[in-house]
N, CA and C of each residue as an Amber inpcrd file, in Angstrom:
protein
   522
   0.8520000  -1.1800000   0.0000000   0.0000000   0.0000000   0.0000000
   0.8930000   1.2370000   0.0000000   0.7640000   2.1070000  -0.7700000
   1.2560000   3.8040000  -0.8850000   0.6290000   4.7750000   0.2020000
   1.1890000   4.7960000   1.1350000   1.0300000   5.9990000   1.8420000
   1.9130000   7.2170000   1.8330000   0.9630000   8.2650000   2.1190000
   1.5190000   9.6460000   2.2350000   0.9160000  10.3410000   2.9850000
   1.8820000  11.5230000   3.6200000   2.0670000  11.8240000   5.1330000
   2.1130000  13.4270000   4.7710000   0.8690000  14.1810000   5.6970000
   0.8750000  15.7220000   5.0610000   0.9110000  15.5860000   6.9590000
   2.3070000  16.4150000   7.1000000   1.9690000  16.8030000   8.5800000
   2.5750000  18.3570000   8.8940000   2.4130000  18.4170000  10.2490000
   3.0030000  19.5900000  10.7710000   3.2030000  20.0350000  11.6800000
   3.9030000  20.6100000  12.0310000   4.7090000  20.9640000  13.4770000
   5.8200000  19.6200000  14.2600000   5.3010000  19.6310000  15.6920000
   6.3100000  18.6280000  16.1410000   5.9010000  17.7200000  16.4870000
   4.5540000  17.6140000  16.9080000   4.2000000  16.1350000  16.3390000
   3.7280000  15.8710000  15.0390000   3.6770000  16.2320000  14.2810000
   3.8510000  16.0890000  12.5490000   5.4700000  15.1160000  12.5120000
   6.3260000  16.0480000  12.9360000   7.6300000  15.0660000  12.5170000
   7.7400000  13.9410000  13.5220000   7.1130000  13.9100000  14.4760000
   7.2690000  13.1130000  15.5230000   6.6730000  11.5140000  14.6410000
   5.6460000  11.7180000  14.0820000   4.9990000  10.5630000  13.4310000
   5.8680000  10.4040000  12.2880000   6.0500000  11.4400000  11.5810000
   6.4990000  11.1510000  10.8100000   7.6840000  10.0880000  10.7570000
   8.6400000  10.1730000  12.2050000   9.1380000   9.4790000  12.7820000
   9.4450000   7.8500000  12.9630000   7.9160000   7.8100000  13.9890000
   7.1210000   6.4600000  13.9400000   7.2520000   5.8540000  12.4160000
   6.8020000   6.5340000  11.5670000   6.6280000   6.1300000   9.7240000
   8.2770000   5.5860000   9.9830000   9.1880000   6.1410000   9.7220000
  10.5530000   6.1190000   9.2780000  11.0370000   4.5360000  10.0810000
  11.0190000   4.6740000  11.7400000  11.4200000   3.6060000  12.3340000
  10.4480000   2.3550000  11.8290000   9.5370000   2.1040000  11.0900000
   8.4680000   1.1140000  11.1600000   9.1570000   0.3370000   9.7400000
  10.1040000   1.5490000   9.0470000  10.2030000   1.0110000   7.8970000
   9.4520000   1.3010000   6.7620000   8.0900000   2.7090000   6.6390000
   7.1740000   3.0730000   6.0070000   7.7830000   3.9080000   4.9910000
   7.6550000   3.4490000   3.4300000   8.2470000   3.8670000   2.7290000
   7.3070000   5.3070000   2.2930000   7.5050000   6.4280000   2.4380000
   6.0090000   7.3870000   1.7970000   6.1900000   7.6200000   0.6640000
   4.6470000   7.8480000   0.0640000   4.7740000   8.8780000  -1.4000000
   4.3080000  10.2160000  -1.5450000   4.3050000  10.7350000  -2.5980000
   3.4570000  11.6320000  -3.0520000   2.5430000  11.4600000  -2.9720000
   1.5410000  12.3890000  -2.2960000   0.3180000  12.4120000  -1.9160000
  -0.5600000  12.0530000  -3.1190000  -0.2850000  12.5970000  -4.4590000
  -1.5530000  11.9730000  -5.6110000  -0.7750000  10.3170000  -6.3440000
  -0.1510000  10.0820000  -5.5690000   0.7370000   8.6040000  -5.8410000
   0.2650000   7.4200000  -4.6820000  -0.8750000   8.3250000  -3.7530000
  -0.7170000   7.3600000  -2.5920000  -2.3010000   6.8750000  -2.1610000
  -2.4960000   5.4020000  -1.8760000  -3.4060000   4.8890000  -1.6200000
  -3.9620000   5.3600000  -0.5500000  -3.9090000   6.0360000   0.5090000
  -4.0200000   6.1900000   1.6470000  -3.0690000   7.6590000   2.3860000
  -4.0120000   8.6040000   3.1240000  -3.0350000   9.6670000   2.9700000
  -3.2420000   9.0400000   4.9120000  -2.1730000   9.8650000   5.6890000
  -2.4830000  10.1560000   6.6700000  -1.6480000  11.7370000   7.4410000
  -2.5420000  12.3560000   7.6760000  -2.9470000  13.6290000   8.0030000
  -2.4370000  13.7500000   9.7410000  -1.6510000  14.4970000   9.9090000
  -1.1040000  14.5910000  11.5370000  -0.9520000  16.4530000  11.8400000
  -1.7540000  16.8990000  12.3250000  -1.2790000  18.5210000  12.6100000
  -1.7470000  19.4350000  11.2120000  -2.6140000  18.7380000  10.1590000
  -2.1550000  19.3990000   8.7700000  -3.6570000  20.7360000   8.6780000
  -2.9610000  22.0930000   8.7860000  -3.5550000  22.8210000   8.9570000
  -4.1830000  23.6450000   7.7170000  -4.7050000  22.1020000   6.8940000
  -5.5260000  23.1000000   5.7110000  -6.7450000  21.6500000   5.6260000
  -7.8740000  22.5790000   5.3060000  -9.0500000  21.6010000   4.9730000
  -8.6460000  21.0590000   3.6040000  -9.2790000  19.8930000   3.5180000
  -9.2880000  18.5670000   2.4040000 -10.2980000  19.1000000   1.0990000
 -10.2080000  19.5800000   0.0940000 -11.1690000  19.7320000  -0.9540000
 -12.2520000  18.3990000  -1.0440000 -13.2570000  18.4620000  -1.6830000
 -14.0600000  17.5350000  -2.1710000 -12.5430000  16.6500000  -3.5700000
 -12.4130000  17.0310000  -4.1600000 -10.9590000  17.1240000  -5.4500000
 -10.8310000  15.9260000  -4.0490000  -9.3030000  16.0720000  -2.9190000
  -8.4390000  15.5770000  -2.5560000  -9.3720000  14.6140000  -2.0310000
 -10.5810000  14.8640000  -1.5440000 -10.8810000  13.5370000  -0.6080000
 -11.3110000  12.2820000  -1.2310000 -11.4540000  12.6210000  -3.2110000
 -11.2030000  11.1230000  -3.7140000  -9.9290000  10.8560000  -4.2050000
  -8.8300000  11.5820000  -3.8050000  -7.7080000  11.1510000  -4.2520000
  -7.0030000   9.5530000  -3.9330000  -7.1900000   9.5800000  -2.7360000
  -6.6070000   8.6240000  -1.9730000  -7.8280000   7.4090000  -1.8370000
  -7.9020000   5.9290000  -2.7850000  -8.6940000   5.4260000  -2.6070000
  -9.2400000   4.3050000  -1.4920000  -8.1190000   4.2710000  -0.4900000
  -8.5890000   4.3130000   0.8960000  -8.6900000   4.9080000   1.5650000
  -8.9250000   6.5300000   1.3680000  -9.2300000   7.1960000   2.3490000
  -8.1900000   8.2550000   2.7510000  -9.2230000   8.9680000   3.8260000
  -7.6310000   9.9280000   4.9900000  -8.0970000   9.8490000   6.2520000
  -6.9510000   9.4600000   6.9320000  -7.0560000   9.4210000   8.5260000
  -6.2540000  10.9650000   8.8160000  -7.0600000  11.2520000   9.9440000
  -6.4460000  12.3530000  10.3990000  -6.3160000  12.2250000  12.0840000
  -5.0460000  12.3520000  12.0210000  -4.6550000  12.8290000  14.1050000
  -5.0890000  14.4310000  14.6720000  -5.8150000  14.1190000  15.3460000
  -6.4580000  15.3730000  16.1710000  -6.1230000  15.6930000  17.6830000
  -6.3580000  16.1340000  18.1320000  -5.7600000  16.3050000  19.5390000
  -6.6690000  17.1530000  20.4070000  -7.8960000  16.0070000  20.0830000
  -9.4260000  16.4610000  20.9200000  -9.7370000  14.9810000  20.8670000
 -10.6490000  14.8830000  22.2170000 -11.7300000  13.4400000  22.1780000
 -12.8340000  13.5770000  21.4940000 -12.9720000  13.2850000  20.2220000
 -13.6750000  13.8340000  19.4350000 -15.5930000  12.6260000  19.9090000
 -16.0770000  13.4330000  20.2930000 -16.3260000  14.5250000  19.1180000
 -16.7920000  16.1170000  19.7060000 -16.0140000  16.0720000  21.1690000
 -15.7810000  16.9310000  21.6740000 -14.4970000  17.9960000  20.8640000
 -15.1010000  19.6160000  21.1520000 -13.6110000  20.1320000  20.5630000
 -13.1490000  19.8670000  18.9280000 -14.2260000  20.0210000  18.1350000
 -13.4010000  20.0230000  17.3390000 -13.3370000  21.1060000  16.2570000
 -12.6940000  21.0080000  15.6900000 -11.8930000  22.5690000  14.9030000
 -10.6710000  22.4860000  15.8380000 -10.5960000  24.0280000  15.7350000
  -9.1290000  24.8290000  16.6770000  -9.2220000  24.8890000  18.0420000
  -7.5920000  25.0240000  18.3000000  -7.8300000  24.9310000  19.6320000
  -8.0140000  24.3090000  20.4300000  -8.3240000  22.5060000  20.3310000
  -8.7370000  21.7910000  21.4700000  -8.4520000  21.7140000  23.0120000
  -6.9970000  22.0130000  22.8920000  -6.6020000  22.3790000  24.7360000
  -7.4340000  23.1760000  24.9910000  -7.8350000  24.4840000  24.2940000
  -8.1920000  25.5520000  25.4710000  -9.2570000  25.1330000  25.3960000
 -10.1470000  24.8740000  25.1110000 -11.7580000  24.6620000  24.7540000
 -11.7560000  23.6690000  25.7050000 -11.4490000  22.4140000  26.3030000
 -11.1040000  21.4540000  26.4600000 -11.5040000  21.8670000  28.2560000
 -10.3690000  22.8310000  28.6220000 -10.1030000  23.6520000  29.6180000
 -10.9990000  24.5290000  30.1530000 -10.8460000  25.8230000  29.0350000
 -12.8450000  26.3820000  29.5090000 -14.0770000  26.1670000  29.4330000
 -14.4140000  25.0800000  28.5690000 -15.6740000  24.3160000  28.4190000
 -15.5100000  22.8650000  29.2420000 -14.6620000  22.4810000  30.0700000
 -14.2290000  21.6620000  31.1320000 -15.1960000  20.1980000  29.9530000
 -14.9510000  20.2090000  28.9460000 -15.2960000  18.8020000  28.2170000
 -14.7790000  18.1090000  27.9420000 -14.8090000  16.5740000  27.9920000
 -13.7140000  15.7030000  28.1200000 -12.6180000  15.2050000  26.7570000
 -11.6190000  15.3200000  27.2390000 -10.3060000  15.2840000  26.0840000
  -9.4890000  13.9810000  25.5900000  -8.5030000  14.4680000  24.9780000
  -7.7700000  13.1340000  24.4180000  -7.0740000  13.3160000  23.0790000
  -7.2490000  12.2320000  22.5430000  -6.7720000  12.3130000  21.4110000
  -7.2820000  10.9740000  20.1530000  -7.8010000  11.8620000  18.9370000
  -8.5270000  10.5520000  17.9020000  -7.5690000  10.7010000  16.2780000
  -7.7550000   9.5160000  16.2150000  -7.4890000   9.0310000  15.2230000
  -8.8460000   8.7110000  13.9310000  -9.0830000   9.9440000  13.0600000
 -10.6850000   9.6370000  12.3750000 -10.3200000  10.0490000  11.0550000
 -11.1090000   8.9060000  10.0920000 -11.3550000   9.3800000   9.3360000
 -12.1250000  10.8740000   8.7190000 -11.4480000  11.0600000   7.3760000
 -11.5290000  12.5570000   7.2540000 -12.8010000  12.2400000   6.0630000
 -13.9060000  13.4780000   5.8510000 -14.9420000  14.0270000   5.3310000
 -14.9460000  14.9380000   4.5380000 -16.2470000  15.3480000   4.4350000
 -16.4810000  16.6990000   4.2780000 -16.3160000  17.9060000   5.3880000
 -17.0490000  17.3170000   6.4400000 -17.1010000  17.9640000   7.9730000
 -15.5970000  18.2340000   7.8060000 -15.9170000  19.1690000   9.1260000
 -14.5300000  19.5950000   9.7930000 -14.8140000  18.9340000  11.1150000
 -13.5260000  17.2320000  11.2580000 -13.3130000  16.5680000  12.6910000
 -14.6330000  15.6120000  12.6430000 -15.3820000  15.4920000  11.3150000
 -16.6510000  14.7850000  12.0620000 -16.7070000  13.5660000  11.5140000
 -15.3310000  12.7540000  10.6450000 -15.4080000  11.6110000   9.9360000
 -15.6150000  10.6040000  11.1930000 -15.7230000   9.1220000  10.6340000
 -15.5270000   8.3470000  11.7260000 -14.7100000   8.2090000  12.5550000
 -14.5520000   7.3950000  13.6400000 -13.0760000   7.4500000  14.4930000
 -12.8820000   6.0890000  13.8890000 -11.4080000   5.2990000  13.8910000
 -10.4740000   4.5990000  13.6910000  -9.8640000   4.0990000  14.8960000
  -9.8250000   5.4820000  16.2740000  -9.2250000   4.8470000  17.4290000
  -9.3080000   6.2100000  18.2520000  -9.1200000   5.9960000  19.4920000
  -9.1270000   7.4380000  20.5880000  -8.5860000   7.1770000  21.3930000
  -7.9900000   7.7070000  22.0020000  -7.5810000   7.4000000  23.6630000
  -8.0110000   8.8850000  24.5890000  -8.7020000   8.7400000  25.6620000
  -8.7210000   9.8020000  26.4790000  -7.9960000  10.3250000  27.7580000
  -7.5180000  11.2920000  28.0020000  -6.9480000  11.9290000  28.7070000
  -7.4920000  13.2600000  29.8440000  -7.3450000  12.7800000  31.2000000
  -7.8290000  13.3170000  32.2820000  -7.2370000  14.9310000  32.2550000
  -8.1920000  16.0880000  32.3810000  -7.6060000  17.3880000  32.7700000
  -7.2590000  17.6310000  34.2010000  -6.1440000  17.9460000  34.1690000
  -5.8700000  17.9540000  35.6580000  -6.1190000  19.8630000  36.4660000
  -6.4190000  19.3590000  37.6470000  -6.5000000  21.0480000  37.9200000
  -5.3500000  21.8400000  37.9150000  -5.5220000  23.1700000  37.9000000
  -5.1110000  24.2960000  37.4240000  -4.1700000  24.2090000  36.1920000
  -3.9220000  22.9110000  35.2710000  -3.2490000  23.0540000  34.1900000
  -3.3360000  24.2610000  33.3810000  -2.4270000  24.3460000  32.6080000
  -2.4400000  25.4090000  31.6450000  -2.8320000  24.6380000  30.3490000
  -3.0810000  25.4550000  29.1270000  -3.3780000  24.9570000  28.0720000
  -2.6830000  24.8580000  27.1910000  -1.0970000  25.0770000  27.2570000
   0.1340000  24.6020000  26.8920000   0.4670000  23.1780000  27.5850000
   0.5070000  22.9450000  29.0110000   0.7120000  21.9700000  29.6350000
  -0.2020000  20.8420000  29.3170000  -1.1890000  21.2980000  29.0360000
  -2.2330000  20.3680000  28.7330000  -1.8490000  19.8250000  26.8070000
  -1.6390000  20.7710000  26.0920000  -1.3980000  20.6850000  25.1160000
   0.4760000  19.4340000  24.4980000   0.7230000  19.8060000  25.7630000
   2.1060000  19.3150000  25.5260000   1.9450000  17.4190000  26.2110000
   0.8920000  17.0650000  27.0300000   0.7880000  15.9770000  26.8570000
  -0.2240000  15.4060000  26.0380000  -1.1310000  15.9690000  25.8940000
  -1.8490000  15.4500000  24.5030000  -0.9860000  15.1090000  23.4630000
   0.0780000  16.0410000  23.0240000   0.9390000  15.6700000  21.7530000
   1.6620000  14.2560000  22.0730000   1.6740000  14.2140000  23.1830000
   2.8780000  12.9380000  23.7510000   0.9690000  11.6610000  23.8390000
   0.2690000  11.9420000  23.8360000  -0.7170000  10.8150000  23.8170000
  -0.8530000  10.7100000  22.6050000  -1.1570000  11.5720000  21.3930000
  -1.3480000  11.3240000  19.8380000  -0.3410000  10.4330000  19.7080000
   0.9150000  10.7760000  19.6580000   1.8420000  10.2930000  19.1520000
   2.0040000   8.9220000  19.6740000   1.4060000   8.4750000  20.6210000
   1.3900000   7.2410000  21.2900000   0.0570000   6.4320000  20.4990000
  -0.5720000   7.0120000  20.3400000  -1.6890000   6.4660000  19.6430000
  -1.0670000   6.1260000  18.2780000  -0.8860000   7.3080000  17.4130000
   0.0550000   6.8530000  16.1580000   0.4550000   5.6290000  15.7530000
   1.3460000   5.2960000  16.9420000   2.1520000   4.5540000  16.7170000
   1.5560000   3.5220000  17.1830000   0.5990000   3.0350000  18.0900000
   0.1520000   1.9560000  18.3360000  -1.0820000   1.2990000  17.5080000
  -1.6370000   2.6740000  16.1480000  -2.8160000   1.9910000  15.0650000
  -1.5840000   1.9000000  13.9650000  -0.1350000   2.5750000  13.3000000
  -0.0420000   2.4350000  12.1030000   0.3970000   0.9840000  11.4800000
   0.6460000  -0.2220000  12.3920000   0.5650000  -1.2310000  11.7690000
  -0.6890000  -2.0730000  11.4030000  -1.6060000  -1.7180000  12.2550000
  -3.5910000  -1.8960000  12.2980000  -3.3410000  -1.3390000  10.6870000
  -3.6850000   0.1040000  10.7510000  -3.4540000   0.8620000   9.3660000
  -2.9860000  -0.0270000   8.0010000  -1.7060000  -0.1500000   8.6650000
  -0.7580000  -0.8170000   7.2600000  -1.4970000  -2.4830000   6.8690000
  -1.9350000  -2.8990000   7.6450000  -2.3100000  -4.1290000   7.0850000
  -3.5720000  -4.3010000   7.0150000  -4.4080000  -3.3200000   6.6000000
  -5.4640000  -3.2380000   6.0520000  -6.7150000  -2.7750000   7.0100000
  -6.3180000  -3.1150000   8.5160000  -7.5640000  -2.2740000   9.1550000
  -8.2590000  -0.7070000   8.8620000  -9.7610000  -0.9690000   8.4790000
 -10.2780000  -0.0140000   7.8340000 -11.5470000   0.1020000   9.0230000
 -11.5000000   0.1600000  10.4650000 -12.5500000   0.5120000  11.8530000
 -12.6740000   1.9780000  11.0690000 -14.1110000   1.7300000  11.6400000
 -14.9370000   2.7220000  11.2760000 -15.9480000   3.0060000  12.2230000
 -15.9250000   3.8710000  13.5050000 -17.0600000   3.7330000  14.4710000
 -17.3790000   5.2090000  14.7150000 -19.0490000   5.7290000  13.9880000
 -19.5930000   6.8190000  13.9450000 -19.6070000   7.5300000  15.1490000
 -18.8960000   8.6670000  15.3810000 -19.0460000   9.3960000  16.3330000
 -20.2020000   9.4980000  17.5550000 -20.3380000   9.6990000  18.2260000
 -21.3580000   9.8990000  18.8910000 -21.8070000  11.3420000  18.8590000
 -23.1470000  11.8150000  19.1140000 -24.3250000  12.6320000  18.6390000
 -24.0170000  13.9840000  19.3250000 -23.7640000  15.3380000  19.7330000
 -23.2700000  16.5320000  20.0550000 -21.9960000  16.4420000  19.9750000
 -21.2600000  16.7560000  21.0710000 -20.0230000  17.2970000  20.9810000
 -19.5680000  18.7990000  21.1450000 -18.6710000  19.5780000  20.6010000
 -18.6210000  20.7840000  20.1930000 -17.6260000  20.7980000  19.0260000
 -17.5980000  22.2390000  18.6110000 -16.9410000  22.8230000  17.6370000
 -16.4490000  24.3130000  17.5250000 -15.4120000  24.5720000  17.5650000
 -14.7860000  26.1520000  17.3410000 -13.6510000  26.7150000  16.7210000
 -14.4390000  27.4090000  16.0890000 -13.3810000  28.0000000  15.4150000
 -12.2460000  29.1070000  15.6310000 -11.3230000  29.6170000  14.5340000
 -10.0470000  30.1850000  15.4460000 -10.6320000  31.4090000  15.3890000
 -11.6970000  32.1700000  14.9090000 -11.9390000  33.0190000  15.5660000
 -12.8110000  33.1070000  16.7030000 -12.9230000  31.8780000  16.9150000
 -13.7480000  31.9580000  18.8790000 -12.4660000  32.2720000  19.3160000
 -10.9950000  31.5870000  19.3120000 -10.2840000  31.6630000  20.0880000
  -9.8740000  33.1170000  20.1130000 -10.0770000  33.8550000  19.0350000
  -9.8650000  34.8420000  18.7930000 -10.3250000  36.7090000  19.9190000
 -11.8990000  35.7770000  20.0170000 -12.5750000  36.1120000  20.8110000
 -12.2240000  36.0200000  22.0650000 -12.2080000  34.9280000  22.5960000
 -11.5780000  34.7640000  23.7490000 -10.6560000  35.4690000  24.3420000
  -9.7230000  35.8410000  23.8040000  -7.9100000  36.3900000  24.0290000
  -8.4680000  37.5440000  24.0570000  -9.0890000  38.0910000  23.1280000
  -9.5620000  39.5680000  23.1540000 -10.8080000  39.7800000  24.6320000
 -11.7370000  39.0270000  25.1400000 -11.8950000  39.3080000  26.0830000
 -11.5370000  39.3920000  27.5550000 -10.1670000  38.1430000  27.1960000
  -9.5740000  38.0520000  28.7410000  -8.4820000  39.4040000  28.4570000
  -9.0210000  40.4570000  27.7480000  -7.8270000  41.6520000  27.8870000
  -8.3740000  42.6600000  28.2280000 -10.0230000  42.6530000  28.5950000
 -10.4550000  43.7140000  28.6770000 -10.6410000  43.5320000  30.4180000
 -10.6440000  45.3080000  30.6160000 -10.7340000  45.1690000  32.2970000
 -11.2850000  44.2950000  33.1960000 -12.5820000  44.2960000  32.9700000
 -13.7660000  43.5340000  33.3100000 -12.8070000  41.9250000  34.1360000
 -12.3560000  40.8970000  33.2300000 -11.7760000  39.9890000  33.1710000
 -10.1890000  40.2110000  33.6490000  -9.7150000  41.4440000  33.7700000
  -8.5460000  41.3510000  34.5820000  -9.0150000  41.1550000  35.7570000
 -10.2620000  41.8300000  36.4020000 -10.0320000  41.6840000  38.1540000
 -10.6810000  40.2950000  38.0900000 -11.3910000  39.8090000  37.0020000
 -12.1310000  38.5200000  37.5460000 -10.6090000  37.1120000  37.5310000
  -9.5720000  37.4300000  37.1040000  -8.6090000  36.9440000  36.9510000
  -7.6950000  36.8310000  38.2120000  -7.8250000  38.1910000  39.1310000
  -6.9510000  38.1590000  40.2210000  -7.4100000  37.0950000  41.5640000
């Protein structure tokens, strides 16, 4: 099977990683049976999502189907909804394909949403690596999300930052 790997940041190379030690030879993304998606911060066209004729898995770093879009630490944190990290097939939706695999992860009190963010990356990447031989030899799990959830976008977060700057929210801060 041809896989290819659109990632980004540091757990982007981190998997990418996992790929390398496993022995995973990659291709070019319109060369490849199967894409898989880690950190990749552009939506999938209708075009790309029949490219790949098994599909795209994508690594997220929300318990989906909580949190999804941008942002999952903080949302995670101020909407106190439960977290983790999934492994799902990719759609049309934004985060709403099936899952493939999840693992969840406890918020601990007073974390930050860097701290929180920095072990989630260390749980994806653990996940990664414990579906891409499932992956490679043909496992194709497919288990429909369950029914609400949330969703936000980067200009909620946007919102956010801009209100924890206004007075109001400084003294509610002290």
């Amino acid at each position: 099977m041809n896989v290819a790997l659109l990632e980004r940041g540091k757990v982007g190379a981190r998997c990418r990683e996992v790929l390398v030690n496993l022995g995973v030879s990659l291709v070019e993304p319109e060369k490849a049976d199967l894409w898989l998606s880690v950190h990749w911060d552009k939506l999938f066209t209708r075009e790309q999502l029949l490219i790949p004729r098994q599909g795209i898995l994508n690594l997220h770093n929300s318990y989906l189907p909580w949190n999804r879009g941008a942002h999952a630490t903080t949302w995670a944190i101020v909407d106190q909804t439960p977290h983790g990290a999934t492994l799902h097939w990719v759609n049309e939706g934004i985060d709403r394909g099936d899952i493939f695999a999840q693992r969840k992860l406890e918020l601990i009190d007073g974390e930050t949403a860097n701290e929180l963010y920095q072990r989630t990356a260390d749980l994806e990447v653990d996940l990664f690596h414990d579906c891409v031989e499932r992956i490679l030899s043909g496992d194709r799990t497919r288990i429909p999300q369950a029914a609400g959830g949330s969703f936000h976008r980067k200009s909620d977060f946007d919102r956010l930052v801009l209100a924890l700057r206004t007075s109001d929210c400084e003294v509610i801060r002290r």
